[in-house]
C-alpha positions in Angstrom: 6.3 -133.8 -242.3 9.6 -134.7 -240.5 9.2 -135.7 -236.7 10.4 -132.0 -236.0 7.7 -131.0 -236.8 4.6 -133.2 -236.0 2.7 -131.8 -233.2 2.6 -133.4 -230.0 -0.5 -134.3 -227.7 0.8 -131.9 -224.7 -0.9 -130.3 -221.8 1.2 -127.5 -221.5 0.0 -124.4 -223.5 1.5 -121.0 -224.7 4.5 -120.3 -221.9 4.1 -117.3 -219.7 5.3 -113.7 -221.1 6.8 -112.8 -218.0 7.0 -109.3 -217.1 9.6 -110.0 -214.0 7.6 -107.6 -211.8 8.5 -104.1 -214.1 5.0 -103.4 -214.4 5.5 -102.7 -218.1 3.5 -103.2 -221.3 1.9 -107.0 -219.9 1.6 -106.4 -216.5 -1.9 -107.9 -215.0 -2.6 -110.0 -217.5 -3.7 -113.7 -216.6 -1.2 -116.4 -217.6 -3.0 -119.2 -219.2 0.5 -121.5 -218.8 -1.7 -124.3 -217.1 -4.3 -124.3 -219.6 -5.3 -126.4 -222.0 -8.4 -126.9 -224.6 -9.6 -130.7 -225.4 -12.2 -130.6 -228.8 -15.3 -133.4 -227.5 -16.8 -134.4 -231.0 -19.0 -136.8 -229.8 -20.5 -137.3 -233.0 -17.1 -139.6 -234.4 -17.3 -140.6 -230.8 -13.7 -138.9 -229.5 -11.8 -136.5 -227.1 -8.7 -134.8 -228.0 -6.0 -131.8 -227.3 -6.1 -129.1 -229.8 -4.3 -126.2 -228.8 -5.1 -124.0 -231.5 -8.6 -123.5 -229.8 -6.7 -121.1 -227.4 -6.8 -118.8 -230.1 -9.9 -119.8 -231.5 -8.2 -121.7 -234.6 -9.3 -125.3 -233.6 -9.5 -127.6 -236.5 -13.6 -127.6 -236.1 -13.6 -123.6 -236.0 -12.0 -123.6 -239.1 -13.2 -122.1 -242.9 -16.6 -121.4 -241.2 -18.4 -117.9 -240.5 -19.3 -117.6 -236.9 -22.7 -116.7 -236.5 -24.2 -115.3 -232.7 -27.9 -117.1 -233.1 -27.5 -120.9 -232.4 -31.1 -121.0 -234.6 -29.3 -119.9 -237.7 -26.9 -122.8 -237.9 -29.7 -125.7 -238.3 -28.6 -129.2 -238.6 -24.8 -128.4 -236.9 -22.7 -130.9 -235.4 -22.5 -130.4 -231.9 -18.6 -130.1 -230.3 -17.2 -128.9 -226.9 -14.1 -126.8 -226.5 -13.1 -127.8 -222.8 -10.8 -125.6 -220.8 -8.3 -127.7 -218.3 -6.6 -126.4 -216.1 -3.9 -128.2 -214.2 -2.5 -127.2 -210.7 -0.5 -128.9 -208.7 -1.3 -129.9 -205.3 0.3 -132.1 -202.3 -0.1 -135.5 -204.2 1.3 -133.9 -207.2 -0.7 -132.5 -210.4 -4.1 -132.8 -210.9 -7.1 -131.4 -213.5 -8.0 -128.8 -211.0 -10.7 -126.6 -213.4 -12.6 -127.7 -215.7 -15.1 -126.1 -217.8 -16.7 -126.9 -221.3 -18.2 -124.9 -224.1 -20.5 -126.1 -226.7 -20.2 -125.1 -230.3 -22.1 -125.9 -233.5 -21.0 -126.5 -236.8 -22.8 -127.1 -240.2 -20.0 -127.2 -242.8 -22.9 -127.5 -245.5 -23.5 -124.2 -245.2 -19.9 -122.9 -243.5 -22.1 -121.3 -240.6 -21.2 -121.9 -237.2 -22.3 -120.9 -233.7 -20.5 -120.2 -230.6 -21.2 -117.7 -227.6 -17.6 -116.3 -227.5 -18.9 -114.4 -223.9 -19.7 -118.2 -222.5 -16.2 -119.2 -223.9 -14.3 -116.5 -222.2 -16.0 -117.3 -219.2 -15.7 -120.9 -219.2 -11.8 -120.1 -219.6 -11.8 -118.0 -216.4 -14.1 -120.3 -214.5 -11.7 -122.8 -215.6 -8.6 -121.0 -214.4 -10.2 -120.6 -210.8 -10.5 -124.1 -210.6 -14.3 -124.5 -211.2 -15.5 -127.7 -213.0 -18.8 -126.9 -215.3 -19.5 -129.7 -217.1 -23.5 -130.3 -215.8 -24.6 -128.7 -218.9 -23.1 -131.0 -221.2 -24.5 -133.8 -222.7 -24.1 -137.5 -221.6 -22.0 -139.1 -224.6 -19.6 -136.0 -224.2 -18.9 -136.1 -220.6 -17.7 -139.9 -220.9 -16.1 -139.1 -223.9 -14.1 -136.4 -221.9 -14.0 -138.6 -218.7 -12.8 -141.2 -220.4 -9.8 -138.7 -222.0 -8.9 -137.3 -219.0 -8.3 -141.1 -217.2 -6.2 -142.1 -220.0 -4.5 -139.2 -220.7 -2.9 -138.6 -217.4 -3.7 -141.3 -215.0 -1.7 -140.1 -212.4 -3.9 -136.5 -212.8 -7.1 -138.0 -213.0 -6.4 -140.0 -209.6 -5.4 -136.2 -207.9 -8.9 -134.9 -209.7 -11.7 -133.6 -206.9 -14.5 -136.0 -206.5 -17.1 -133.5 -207.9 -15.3 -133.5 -211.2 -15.4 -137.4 -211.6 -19.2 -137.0 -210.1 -19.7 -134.6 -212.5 -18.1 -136.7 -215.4 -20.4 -140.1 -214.0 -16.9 -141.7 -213.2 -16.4 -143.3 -210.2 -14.3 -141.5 -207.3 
């Protein structure tokens, strides 16, 4: 693989389709330029951006059949798909929504569970600039605090309160 073509660790997602206000084919739909998915697999214990999880292509949702009954995928790993959104305030940018959904994988048996209705609504929750993270477990949300921090130091410091409260970092 040249360097051409190694993909990079961004946080910028799939650029806008602009319509330039002709109300065409497009029109009303939601721009997800400022979003970006982060996979938490807190079983190896790490955090990281996978953009293919905008389409639901992440390298965990791979070569698996998704299954709607969390019971039927016994013994999954657990992983988060975490929607970011960044906006850009008077300080500069800043992890403005943040919302994670969980997902379980057994590869023994290529079954894996996921509620795509929580996932679509963790991405618009996300987009409005909501944090929902309470659900998560403990190891994940330091895992993802942890990512966040490094990441983009300069974002993380611009961050509201409640979502480094929520995270168990300190303000």
């Amino acid at each position: 693989m040249t360097d051409g073509n190694k993909k990079k660790n961004t946080f910028t997602i799939i650029k806008d389709d602009s319509t330039d206000g002709h109300g065409g084919y497009g029109a009303g739909t939601v721009s997800l330029e400022n979003m970006s998915s982060i996979i938490v697999d807190p079983n190896e214990g790490k955090a990281y951006v996978d953009m293919d999880a905008m389409h639901a292509r992440s390298s965990v949702e791979r070569r698996v059949k998704w299954i709607r009954d969390r019971d039927e995928v016994q013994g999954g790993k657990l992983y988060w798909i975490v929607w970011v959104t960044v906006e850009k305030g008077e300080n500069g940018p800043y992890y403005a929504g943040v919302a994670g959904s969980e997902i379980r994988v057994n590869r023994e048996i290529k079954r894996a569970y996921k509620s795509m209705a929580e996932h679509v609504k963790h991405m618009e929750k996300s987009l409005k600039g909501q944090i929902i993270v309470e659900h998560m477990d403990e190891p994940s949300k330091k895992l993802l605090g942890d990512f966040l921090k490094e990441f983009k130091p300069e974002m993380w410091e611009n961050a509201s309160s409640e979502l480094k409260d929520q995270l168990g970092m300190e303000s």
